[in-house]
N, C-alpha and C positions, 0 to 999 in steps of 0.2 A: 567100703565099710564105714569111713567116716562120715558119708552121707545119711547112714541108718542113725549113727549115734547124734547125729546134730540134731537130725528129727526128731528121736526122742527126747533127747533136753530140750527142742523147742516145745513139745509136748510136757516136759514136767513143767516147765515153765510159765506154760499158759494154763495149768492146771492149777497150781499156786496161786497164782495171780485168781482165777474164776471162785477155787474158795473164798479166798479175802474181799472176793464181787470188788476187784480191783482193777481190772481188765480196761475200762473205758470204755469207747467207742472202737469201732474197726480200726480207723486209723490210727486214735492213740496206743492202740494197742500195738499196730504194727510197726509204726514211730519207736515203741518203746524198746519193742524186740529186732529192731533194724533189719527187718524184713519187709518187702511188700504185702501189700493188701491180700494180693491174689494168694500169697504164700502161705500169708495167713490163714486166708480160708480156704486153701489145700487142707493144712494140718490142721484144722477144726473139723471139715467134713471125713480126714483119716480117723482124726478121735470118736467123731460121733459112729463110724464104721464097727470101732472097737466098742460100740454101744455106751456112749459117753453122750448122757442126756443134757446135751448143751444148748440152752436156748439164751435170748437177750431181752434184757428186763429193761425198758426204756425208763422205765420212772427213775431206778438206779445210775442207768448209764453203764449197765455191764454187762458182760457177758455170767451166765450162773449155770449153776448145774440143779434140772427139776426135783430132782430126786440126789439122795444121798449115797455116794459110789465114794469109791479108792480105787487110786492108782501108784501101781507101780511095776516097775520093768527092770527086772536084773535076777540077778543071782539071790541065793536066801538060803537059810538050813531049815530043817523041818522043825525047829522047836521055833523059829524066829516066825514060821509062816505060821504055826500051831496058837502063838503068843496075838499075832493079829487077826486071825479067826475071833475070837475070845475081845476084840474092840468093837466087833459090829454089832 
């Protein structure tokens, strides 16, 4: 079970990071999150699975999202999810 929830925060994590187009390169990225490369780009092509339009912007040096998405993975009440409907 711990291996689900690690994946996820490494997912909120590189998700943060792709808004702010703070990510880096592969390896600083992976540098940053003390994971390997490879690891990395498991849990990129997991995200892009979850339809997480992730490409890499060379002029920037980041990883970015094409298109304008949200993420998020947990528990919620129906006025908290009703209240985020209402930001897109």
């Amino acid at each position: 079970m711990n291996v689900i929830i690690k994946h996820i925060e490494l997912m909120e994590r590189i998700d943060q990071l792709i808004r702010m187009q703070a990510t880096g390169n592969s390896a600083e990225l992976a540098s940053r999150l003390k994971i390997s490369k490879t690891k990395l780009y498991r849990i990129i092509n997991i995200m892009k699975k979850l339809n997480a339009p992730i490409d890499y912007n060379v002029s920037i040096q980041s990883f970015v999202y094409v298109e304008e998405v949200g993420f998020k993975f947990g528990f919620y009440t129906k006025e908290m999810y009703s209240q985020e409907l209402n930001l897109f």
